[in-house]
N, C-alpha and C positions, 0 to 999 in steps of 0.2 A: 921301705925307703921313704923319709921325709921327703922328699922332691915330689916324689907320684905324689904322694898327699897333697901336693900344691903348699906345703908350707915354701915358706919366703926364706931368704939366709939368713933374716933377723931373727925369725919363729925357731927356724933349724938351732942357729946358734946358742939363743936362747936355751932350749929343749938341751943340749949337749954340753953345753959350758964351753964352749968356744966362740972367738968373735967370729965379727962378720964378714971379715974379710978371710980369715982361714976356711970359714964354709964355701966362701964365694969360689978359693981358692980348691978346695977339693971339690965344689961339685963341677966347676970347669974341668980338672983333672978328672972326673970319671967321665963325663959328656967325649971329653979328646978320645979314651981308651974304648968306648962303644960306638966312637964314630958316630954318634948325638951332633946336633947344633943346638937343639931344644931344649928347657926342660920340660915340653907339653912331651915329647918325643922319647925322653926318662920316661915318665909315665906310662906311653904306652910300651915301651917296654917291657917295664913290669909285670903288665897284667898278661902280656902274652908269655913271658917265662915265670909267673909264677905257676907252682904245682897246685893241684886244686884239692879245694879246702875240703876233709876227708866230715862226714857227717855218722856222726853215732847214732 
């Protein structure tokens, strides 16, 4: 997730090909559905549900 990454809506958009206002708009749309205020709070989301990176 660009968010955890700390990129900005400019970075995100940029990176995706969408403006900045549809980034802004879906990442407040996912912040609502996880019950987020933050995007420090995306972030630690992330890193507690991601699966852990398997080493060969």
């Amino acid at each position: 997730m660009l968010v955890a990454e700390g990129k900005t809506n400019k970075e995100i958009a940029s990176e995706v090909f969408l403006s900045d206002k549809t980034v802004k708009n879906y990442v407040s749309s996912i912040l609502s559905k996880l019950n987020l205020e933050r995007r420090a709070q995306a972030a630690a989301f992330v890193a507690r549900h991601r699966p852990p990176i398997s080493e060969y």
